[in-house]
N, C-alpha and C positions, 0 to 999 in steps of 0.2 A: 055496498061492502060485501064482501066473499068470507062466508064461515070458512077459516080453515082450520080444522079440528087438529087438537094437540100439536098446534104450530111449536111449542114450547119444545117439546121431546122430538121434532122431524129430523132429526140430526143425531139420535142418541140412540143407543144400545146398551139400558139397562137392562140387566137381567139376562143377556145374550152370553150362548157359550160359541168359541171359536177354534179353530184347527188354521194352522198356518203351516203350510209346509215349508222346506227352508227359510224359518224360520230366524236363526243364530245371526244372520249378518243379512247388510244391503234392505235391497227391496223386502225380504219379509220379515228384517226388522220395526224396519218403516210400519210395516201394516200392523206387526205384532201392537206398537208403540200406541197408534192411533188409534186401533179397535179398543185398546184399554182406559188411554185417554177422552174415549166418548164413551164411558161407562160399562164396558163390558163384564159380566160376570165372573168369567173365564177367559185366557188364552190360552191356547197349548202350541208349543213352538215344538216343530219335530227335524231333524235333520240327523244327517249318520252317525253322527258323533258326538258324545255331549261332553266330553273335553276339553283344552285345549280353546286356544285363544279366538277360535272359530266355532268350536263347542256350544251346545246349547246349556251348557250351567251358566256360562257366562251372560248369558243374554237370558236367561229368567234373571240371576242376580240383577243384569242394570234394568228390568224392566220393574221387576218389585220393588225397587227404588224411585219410582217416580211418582212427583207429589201428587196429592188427593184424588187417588186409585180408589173404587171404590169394588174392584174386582185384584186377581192375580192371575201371574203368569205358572206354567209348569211346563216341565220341556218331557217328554219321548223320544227316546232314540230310535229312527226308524231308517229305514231303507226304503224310501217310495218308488222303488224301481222294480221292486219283487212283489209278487201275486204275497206270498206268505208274509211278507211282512208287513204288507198294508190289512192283511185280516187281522192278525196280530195287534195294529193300532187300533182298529176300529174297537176293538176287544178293552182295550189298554182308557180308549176313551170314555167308554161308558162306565170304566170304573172311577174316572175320575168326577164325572158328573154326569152321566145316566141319559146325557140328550144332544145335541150338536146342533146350533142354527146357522153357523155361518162355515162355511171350507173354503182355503182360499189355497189352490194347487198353484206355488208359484215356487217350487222347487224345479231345477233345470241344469242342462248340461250343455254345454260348446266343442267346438272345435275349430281351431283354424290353420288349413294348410293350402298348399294348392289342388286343383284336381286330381293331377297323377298322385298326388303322396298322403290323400285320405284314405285314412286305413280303414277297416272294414269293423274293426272292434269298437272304430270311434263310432260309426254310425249305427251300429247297435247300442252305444251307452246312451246316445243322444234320442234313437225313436223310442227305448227304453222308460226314458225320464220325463222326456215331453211329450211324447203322444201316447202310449200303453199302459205309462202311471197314473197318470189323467185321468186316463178311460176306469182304470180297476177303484181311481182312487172316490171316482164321484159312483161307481155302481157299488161297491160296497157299504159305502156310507148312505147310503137310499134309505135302507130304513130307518135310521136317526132321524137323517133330516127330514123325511116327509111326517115322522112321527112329531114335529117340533114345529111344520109350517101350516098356517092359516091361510084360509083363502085371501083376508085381508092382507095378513102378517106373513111372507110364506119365506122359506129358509131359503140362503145363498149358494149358490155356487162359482166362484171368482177364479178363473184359470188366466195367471197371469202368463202371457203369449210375448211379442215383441213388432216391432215394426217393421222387421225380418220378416216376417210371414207377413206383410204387405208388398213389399218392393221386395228389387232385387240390389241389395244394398254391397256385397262383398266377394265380388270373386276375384281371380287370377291368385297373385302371392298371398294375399289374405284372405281367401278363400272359406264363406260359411256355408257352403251350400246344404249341406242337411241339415243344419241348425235351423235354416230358414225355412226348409220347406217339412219341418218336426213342428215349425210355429204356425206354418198356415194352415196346418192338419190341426193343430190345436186350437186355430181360429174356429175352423169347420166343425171340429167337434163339441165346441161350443154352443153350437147354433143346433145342432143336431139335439145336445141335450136339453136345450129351451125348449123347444117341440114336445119330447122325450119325457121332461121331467116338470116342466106347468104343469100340467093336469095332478100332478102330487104334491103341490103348492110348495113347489123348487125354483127357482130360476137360477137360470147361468147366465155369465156376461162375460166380457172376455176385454183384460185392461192389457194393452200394446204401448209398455214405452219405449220411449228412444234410449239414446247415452244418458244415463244415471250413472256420476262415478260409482264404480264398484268393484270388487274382488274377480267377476264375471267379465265386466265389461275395461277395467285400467289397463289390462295387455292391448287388448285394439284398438281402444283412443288413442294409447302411445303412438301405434304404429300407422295409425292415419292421422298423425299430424301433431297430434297433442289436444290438450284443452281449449286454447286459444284458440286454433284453426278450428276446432268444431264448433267453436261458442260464433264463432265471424261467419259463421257457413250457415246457422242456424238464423231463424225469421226474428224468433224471439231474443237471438245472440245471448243464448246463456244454453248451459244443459241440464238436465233435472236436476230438482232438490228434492228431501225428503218430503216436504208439505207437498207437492205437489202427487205423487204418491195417497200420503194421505188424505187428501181433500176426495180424492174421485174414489177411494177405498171406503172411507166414511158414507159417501152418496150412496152406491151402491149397497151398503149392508145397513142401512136405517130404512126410516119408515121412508125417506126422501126418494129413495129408488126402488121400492115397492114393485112399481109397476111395469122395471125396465127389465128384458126378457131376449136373452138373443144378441145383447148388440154390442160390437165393439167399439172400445171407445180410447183412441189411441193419445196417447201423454207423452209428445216429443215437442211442443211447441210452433208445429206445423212444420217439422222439416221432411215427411213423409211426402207432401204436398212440394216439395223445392225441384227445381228440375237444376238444380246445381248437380255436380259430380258427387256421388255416396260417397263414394270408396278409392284408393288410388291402386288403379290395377296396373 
């Protein structure tokens, strides 16, 4: 028989405080949801706006509604796309609870047009958001989280990326090209900051899903086919759900993923792996 120590708690995050960047909807509702419901102390849900039906008031309300919470949500209005507003949060954090263990940079921007008619503004908002927010968003929060991680216990860093930045999933009329190659700079810089940030008992990982309906993603699935045709394209023939989201979110920020440092771990149901058609160019 194999002692495994506090098999009970490998899965739980009492007493953990958390930072989710977009936060209000989709995917970083999902993680908001799950990091709470595995006992987290804190959430802090941050996105531009806290208004408004997409608003971060709305999403602390449905999150501090949910049964036998034994932590809460609180939203910040932030811009994680500017050097001064992400000081600003970091500032904004430690007033709300003095330490930070978990950051999960899963705020992000799109675009889809063809080659000739990507505009130059779009490719600035986009390496803005997913690759240079990323970067300022895990270097300023450094000393939080290394203040909070143990060599045992050491704090997260979760930059949610895309399966964009594995394949070449989108071009001709529906064209992602910077988006994609905004996510495989965000895979790399990943990996850069596992190196970087282990030794200050930080690890980064880096979760890639596929089509999860969302507010991001429901303009391109319309236009490559619909739900149906991606769900019949896909190995597993369905496309993400929220549990799915939070199963591998959960892994990562307990004691259960401790040890994992560096690696990406992509959540599409293996259609990254399909040598079918991505896209209809």
């Amino acid at each position: 028989m194999s002692e495994l120590q506090d098999f009970d708690h490998l899965f739980r995050l009492d007493g953990k405080v958390a930072l989710v960047t977009g936060g209000s909807r989709g995917l970083g509702l999902h993680t908001a949801t799950a990091l709470l419901r595995a006992g987290a102390k804190k959430v802090i849900i941050t996105a531009r706006k806290a208004e408004g039906p997409q608003g971060i008031d709305q999403a602390v309300a449905k999150l501090n509604i949910l049964p036998g919470l034994k932590g809460s949500a609180v939203g910040i209005p932030a811009n994680v796309s500017s050097e001064a507003e992400i000081v600003r949060l970091v500032k904004e954090v430690e007033k709300v609870e003095g330490k930070l263990d978990i950051l999960v940079a899963n705020a992000g921007a799109t675009w889809g047009s063809t080659f000739e008619d990507a505009p130059d503004h779009a490719t600035t908002k986009i390496l803005d958001l997913n690759v240079r927010g990323v970067f300022l968003l895990a270097q300023k929060f450094t000393p939080l989280l290394a203040a909070s991680g143990t060599r045992q216990d050491p704090s997260r860093i979760i930059i949610v990326s895309s399966t964009a930045g594995i394949n070449v999933p989108h071009v001709g009329e529906n064209g992602t090209i910077m988006y994609s190659v905004s996510k495989a700079a965000a895979h790399h810089l990943g990996r850069n900051l596992a190196i970087e940030l282990g030794p200050k008992n930080i690890t980064t990982n880096i979760v890639a899903p596929g089509f999860f309906p969302s507010k991001l993603a429901d303009g391109l699935i319309d236009k490559l086919g619909g739900t149906s045709e991606l769900e019949e394209a896909n190995p597993r023939k369905r496309l993400g759900k929220a549990e799915d989201i939070a199963g591998v979110m959960i892994y990562l920020c307990s004691s259960a993923g401790s040890y994992i440092n560096g690696v990406d771990i992509t959540v599409d149901g293996g259609m990254v792996l399909s040598r079918g058609r991505q896209s209809k160019l």
